[in-house]
One Martini backbone bead per residue (centre of mass of N, CA, C, O) as a GRO file, in nm:
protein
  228
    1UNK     BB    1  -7.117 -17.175   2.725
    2UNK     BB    2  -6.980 -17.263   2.995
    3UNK     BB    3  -7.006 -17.173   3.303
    4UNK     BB    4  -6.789 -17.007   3.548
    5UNK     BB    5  -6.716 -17.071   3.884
    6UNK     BB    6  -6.557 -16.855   4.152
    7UNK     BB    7  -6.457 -16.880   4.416
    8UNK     BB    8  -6.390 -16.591   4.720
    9UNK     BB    9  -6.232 -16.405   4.922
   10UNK     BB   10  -6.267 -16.186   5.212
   11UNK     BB   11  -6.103 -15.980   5.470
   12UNK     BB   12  -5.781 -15.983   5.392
   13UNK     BB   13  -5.472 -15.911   5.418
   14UNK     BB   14  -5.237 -15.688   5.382
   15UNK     BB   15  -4.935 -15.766   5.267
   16UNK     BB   16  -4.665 -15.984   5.274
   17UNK     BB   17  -4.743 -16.176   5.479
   18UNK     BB   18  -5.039 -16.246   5.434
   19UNK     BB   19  -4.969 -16.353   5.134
   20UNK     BB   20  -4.757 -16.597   5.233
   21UNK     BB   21  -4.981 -16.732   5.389
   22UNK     BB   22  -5.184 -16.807   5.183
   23UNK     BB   23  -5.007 -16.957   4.981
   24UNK     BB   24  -4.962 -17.167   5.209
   25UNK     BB   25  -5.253 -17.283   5.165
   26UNK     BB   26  -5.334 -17.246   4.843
   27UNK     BB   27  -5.360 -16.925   4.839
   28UNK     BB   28  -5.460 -16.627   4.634
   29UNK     BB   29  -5.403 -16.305   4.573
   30UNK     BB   30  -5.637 -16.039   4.508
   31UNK     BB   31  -5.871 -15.854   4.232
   32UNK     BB   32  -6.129 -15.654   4.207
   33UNK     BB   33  -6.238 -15.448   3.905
   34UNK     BB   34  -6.444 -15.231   3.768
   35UNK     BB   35  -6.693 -15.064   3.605
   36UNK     BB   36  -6.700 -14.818   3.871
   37UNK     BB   37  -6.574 -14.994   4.144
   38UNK     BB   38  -6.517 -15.108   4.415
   39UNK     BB   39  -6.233 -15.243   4.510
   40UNK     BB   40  -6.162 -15.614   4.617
   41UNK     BB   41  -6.031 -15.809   4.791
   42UNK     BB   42  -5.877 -16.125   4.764
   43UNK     BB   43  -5.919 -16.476   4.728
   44UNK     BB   44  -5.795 -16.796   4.558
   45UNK     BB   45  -5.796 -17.087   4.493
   46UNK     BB   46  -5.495 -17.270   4.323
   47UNK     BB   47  -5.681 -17.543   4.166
   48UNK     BB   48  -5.960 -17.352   4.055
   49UNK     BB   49  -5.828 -17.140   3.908
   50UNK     BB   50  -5.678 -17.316   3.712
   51UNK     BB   51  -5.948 -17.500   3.612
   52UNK     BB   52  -6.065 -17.187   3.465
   53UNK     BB   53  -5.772 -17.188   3.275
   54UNK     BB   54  -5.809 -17.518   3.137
   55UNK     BB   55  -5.957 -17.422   2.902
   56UNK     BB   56  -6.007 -17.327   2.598
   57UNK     BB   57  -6.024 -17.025   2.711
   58UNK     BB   58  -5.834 -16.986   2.880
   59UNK     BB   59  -5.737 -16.651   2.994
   60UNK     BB   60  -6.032 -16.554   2.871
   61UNK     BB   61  -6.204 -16.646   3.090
   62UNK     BB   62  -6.558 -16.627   3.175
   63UNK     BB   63  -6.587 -16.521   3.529
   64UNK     BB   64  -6.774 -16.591   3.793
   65UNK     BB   65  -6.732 -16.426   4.034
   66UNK     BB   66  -6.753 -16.518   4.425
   67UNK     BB   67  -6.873 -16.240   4.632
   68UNK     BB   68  -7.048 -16.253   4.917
   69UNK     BB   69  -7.290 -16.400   4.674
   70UNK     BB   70  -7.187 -16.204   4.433
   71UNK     BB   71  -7.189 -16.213   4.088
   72UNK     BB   72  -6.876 -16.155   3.880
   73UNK     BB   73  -6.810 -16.047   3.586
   74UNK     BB   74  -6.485 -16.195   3.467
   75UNK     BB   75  -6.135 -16.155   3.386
   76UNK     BB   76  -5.840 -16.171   3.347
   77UNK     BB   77  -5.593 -15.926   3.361
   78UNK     BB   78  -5.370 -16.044   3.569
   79UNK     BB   79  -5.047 -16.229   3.614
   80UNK     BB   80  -4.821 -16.278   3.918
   81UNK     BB   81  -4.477 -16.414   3.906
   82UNK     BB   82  -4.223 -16.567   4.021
   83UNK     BB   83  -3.909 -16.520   3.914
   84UNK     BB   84  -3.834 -16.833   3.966
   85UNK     BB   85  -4.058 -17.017   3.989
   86UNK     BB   86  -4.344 -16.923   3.874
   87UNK     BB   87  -4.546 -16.858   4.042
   88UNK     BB   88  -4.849 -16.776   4.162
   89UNK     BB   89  -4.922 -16.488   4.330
   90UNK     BB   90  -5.106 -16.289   4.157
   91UNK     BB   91  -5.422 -16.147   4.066
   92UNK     BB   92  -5.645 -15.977   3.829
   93UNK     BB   93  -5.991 -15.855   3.829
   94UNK     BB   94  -6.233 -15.797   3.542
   95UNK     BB   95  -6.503 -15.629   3.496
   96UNK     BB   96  -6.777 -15.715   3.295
   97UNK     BB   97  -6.972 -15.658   3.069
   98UNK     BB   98  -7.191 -15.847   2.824
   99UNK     BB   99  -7.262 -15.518   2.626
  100UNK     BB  100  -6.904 -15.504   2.630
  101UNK     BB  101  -6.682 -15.488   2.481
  102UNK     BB  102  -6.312 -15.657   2.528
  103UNK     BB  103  -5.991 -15.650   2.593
  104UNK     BB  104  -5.763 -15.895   2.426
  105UNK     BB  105  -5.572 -16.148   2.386
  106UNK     BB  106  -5.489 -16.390   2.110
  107UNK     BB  107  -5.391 -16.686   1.967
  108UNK     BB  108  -5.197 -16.733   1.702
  109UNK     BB  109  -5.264 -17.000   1.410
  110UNK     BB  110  -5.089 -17.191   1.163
  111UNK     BB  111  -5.238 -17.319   0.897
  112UNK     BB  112  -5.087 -17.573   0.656
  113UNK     BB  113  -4.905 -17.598   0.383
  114UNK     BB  114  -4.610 -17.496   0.290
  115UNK     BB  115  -4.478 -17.598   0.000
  116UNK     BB  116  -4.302 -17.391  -0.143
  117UNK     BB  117  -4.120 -17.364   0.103
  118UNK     BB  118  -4.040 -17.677   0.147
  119UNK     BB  119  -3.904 -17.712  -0.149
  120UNK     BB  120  -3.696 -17.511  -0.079
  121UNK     BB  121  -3.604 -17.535   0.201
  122UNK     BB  122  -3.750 -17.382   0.406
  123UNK     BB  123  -3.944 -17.168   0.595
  124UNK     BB  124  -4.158 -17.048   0.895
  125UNK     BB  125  -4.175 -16.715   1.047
  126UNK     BB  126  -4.298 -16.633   1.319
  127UNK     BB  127  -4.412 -16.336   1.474
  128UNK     BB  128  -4.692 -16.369   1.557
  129UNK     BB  129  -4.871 -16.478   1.892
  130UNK     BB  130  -5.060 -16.254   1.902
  131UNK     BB  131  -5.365 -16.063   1.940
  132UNK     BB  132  -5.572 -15.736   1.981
  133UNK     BB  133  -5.898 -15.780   2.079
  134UNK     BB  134  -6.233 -15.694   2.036
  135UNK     BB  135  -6.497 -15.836   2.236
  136UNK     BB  136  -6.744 -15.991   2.309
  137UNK     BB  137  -6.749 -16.205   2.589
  138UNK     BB  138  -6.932 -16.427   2.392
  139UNK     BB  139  -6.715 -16.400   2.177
  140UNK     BB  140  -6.395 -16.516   2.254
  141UNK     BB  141  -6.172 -16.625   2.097
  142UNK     BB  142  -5.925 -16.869   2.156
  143UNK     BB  143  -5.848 -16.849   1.863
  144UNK     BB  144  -5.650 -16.709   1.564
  145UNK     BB  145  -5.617 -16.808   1.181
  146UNK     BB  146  -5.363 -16.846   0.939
  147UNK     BB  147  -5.297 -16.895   0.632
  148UNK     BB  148  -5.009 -17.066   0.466
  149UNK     BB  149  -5.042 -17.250   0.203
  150UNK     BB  150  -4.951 -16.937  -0.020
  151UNK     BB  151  -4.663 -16.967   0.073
  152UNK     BB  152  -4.382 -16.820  -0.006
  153UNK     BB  153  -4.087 -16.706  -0.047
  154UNK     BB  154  -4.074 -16.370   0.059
  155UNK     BB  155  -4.337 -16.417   0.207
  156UNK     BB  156  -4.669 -16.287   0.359
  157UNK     BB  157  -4.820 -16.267   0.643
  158UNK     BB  158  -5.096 -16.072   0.818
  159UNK     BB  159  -5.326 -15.949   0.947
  160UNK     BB  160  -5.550 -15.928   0.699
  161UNK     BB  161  -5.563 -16.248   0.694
  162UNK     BB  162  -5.741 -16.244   0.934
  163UNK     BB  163  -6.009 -16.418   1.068
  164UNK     BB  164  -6.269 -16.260   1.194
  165UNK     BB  165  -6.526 -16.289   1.334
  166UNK     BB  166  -6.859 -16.185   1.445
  167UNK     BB  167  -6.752 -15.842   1.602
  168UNK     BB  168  -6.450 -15.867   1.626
  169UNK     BB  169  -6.149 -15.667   1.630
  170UNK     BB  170  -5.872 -15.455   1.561
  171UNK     BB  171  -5.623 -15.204   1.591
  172UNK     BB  172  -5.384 -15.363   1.414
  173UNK     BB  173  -5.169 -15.328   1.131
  174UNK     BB  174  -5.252 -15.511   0.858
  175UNK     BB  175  -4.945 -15.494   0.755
  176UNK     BB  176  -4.853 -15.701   0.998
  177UNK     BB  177  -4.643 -15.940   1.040
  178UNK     BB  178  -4.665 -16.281   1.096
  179UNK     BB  179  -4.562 -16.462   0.844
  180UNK     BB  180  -4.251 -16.607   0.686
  181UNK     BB  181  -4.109 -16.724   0.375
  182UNK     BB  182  -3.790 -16.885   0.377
  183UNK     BB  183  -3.460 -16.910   0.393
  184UNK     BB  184  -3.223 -17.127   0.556
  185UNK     BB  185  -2.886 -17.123   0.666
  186UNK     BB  186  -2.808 -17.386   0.541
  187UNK     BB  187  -2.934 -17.319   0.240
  188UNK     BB  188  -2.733 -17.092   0.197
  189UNK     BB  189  -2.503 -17.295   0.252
  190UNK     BB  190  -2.525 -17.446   0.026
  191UNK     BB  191  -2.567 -17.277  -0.256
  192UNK     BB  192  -2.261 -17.127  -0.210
  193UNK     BB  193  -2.120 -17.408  -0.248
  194UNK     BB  194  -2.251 -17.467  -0.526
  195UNK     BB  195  -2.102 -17.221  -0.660
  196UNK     BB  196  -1.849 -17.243  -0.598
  197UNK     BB  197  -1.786 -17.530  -0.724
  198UNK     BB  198  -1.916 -17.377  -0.996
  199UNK     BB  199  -1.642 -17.215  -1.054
  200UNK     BB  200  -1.445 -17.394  -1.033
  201UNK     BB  201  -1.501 -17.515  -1.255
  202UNK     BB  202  -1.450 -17.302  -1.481
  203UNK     BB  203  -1.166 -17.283  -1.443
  204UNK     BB  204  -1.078 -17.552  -1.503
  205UNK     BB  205  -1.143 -17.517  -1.785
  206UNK     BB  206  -1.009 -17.314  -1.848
  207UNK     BB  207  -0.689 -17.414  -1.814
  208UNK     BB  208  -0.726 -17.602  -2.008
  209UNK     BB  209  -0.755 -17.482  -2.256
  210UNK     BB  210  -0.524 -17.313  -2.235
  211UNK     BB  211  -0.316 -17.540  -2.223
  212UNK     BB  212  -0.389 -17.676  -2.467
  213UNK     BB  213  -0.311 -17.430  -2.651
  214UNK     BB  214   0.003 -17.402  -2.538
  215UNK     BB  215   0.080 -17.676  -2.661
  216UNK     BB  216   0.014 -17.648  -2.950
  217UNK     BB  217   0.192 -17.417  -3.000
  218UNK     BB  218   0.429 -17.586  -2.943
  219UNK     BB  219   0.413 -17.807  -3.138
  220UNK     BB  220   0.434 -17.581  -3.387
  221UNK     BB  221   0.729 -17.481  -3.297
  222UNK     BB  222   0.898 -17.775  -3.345
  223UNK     BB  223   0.796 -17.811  -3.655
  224UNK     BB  224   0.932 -17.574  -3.774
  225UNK     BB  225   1.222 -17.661  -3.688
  226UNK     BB  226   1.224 -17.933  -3.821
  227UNK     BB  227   1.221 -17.800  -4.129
  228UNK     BB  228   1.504 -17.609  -4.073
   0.00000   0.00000   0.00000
């Protein structure tokens, strides 16, 4: 795993105002914290920062944060955006042991080709986009797969059919549905229509026999009139 080194600075002011002037510098105003020490305001270069982040292991990344000369080992905690901008305002680092799990989110992607729900004209609908999961630090997965191959319509993957690195954990219910193979509603439209018109044609027969009997019968009591 390639080291991520972020330097930091030290001996920002707090307050709203001191904020808005970092960030018009190119500069993040945060926090690093954690593992039982003092909290230490920072700021990071927001160039910096983005390309520590759009690594394989995204916001997973494990940073070396460099703060007056001495690097703390750490993930970003929580990344907080502008409502409207969606600017990145402020950033918290959480300090992590090397030889302690961390609790992280991790993106779940599936993989492989439903076929037999594709063949019904159906589709999938992923309910989990993300798992938490705990990790030693050197081991969280960038992303975790969960195979939809043997997927059929009514039928769904688990927590439990995805697969979990060695050493990986995770504390959510096993039997939460990741993805259901459906029928869609267009599908569902479409056979509705055509037993609809497959009914229409049974009544159509039958209205013809009716008429067909009621012709016959009435025939045979003509052919009676005129024996008379």
């Amino acid at each position: 795993m390639e080291e991520i080194v972020l330097a930091a600075d030290t001996g920002r002011n707090s307050g709203t105002r001191s904020s808005k002037r970092l960030r018009m510098d190119g500069n993040i105003p945060g926090v690093i914290y954690g593992l039982d020490q003092e909290s230490i305001p920072v700021s990071v270069k927001w160039p910096e920062l983005r390309l520590a982040l759009t690594t394989e292991a995204g916001v997973n990344a494990v940073i070396q944060l460099e703060v007056d000369g001495q690097r703390h080992m750490s993930i970003v905690k929580d990344i907080q955006r502008h409502p409207v901008r969606r600017d990145v305002i402020h950033v918290d680092f959480l300090r992590i042991d090397p030889n302690q799990k961390v609790t992280v989110d991790v993106p779940v992607v599936m993989i492989g080709d439903a076929l037999q729900v594709t063949q019904a004209n159906g589709m999938v609908d992923q309910n989990l986009f993300s798992l938490t999961v705990d990790a030693p630090p050197a081991s969280i997965p960038n992303e975790l797969e969960v195979d939809i191959s043997a997927l059929t319509v009514g039928d769904s993957v688990r927590v439990s059919d995805i697969g979990l690195p060695e050493g990986v954990t995770t504390d959510a219910d096993p039997e939460e549905t990741v993805a259901v193979g459906m029928i869609t509603r267009s599908t569902l439209e479409a056979i509705a229509a055509e037993e609809a018109a497959a009914a229409e044609g049974e009544e159509g027969e039958e209205g013809e026999a009716t008429d067909a009997a009621e012709d016959s019968d009435d025939s045979q009591d003509t052919a009676e009139d005129s024996d008379e």
